[in-house]
N, C-alpha and C positions, 0 to 999 in steps of 0.2 A: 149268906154263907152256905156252907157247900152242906147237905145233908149226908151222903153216902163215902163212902172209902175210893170210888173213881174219881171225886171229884177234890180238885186240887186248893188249897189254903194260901193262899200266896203271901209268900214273907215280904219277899226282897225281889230285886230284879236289876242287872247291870248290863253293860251293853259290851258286846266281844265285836269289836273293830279295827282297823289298823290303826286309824286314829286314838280310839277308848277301848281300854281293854284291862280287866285286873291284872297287875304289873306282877303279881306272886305268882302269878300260873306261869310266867316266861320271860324272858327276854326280848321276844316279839310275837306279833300278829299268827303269825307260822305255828309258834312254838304252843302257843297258849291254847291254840286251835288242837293243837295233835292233841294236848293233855285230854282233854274231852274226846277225842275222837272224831270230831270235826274235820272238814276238807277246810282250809282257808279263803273262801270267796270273798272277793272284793269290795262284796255288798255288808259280809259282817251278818251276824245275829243278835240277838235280844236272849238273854236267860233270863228266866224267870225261877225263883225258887221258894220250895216250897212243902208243906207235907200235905199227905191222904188223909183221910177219915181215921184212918189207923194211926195216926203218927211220923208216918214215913216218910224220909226226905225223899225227893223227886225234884230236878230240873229240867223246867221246858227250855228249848231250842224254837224259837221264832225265826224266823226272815223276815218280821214286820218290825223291825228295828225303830223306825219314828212312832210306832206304840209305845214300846219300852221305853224309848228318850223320854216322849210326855211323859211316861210315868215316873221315871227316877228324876226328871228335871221338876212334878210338883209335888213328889215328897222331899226335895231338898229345900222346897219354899215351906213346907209345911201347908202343904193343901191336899186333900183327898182326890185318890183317882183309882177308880175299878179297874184294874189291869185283870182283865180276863183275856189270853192267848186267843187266838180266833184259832181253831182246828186248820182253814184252812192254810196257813202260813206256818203253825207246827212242823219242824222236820226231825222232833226225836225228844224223848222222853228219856231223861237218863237218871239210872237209879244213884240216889246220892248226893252230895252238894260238893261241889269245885273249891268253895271257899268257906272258911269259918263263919257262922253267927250263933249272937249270942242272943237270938228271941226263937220266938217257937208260939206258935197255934195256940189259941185260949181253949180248954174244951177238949180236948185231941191229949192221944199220949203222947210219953215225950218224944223226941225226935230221933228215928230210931233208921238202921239201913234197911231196905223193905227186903222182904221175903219170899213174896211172890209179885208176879205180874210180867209181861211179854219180857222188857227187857232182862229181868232176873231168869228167866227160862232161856232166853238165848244164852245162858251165862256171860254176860256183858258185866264187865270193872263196875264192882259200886265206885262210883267218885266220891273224894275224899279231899279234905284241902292241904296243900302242901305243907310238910313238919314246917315248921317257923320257931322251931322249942330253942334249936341251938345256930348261933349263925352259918349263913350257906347263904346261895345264889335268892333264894325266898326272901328268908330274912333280910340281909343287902338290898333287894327289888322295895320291901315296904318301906327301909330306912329313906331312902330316896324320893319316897312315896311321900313320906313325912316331912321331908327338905323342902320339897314344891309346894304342900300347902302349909306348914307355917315357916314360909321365905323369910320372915321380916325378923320373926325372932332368931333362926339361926345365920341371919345376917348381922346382926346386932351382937353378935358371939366374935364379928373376924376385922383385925385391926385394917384400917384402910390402906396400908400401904403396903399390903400382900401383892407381890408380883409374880406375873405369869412364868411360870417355867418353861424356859427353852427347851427346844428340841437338840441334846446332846448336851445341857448344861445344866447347874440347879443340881439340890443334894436329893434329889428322892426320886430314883430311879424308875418305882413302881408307879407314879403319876407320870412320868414323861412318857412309857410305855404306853399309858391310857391314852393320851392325848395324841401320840403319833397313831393308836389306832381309831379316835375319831376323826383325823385328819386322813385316812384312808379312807371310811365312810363317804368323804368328798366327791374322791377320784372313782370308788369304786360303789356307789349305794348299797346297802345292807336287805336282808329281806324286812319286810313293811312293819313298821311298828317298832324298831329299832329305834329310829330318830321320832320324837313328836314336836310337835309347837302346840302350846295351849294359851289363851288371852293371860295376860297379868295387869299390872294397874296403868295407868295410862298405854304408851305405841308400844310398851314393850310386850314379850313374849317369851312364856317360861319354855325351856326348852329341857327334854328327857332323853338320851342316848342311854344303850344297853350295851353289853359283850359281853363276851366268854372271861367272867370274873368280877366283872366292874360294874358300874352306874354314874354315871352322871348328869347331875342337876344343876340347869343354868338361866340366868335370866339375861334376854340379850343386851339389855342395859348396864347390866353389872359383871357380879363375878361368877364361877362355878365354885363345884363343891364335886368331890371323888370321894366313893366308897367301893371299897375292896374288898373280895371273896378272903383275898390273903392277911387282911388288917380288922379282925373282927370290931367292928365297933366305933369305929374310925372313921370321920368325913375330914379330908383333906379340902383344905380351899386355893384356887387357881385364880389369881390378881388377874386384873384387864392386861395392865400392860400394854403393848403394841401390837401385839397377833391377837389375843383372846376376840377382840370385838368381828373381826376379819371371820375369826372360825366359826364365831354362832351367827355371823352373820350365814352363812356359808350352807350352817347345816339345819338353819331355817331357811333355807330357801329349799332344800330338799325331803324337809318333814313333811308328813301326814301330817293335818288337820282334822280337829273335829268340824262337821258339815256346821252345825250353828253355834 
């Protein structure tokens, strides 16, 4: 562990890609990049977070991104791994954390916004994570968050003979909306990190589209699921049908992936 106040305590660490990226910071790769102040490269980053000697949140900025992967891919097995940033792939130091947590430094006070240091004297935005208190585009991004990884339970929620809704038919106008603009997506691609494809259990593949308002979560085996800026609270679900398998077929062939 780190003796002095320069030297960093590292909590947590996620990866900012077009593929992986905290879905609360944005809508996409672009979006989630500006919130930090990031340029959007291709390549993606690693954050690492964390406090000083003092207490103080701090997020590093890597560009050694398969650092970061090892690292959040073997604390999710539950194995130790020393993520220490190398300096020289560092490209920024930002005061603050991007995202909630709820641990903090043994030893250290508590986790506090720092007060001084280069970035605080350029007057650089302490970062902060986005309100999530009351529903909004935030909130909607974890709901969906939550869709994808326990799929089984809220699929075990929707009777099987939920059918897809047409385009110009079907009673619920604010889902055909949705759908006519993922089926835009198609013809026109979105900036990166809009659409993803992630593995799920056998050949299929969970799939996550974004917009201005919406979310939708889908497995290309089965059905979707819509949540709405406009519907606080509400995940609508979208039957296969005869078009549904066509469009995730569609709009997995246009996702990002993550590399492994």
């Amino acid at each position: 562990m780190a003796e002095d106040e320069d030297s960093l305590y590292v909590l947590t660490a996620v990866l900012l890609t077009p593929a992986q990226f905290p879905s609360v910071l944005g809508d996409d790769y672009p979006a989630a990049c500006e919130r930090l102040g990031l340029k959007p490269f291709a390549e993606g980053y690693g954050l690492v977070l964390g406090q000083d000697g003092a207490g103080a949140r701090w997020t590093v900025v890597s560009e050694d991104v398969t650092q970061v992967a090892c690292a959040v891919a073997a604390w999710d097995c539950g194995m130790e791994f020393d993520l220490s940033p190398d300096e020289r792939y560092v490209v920024g130091v930002l005061p603050g954390w991007p995202l909630a947590l709820s641990v903090s430094a043994p030893g250290v006070p508590e986790p506090h916004d720092p007060s001084q240091g280069p970035a605080v004297e350029e007057n650089r935005a302490v970062l902060c994570p986005p309100d999530t208190s009351e529903w909004g585009p935030a909130q909607r991004r974890l709901g969906a968050d939550e869709i994808a990884l326990q799929w089984a339970q809220w699929r075990a929620q929707v009777e099987e003979d939920v059918e897809f809704v047409e385009t110009g038919a079907g009673p619920d106008p604010q889902v055909r909306r949705v759908l006519e603009e993922v089926r835009a997506y198609v013809v026109t691609p979105p900036p990166p990190g809009r659409i993803r494809s992630a593995f799920a259990s056998g050949e299929a593949r969970t799939l996550r589209a974004d917009g201005p308002g919406w979310s939708v979560v889908a497995r290309t085996d089965d059905i979707a699921f819509v949540l709405l800026d406009e519907a606080p609270g509400e995940v609508r679900p979208v039957g296969r049908g005869e078009e549904l398998p066509n469009l995730l077929s569609a709009l997995d062939g246009i996702a990002v992936r993550p590399a492994a």
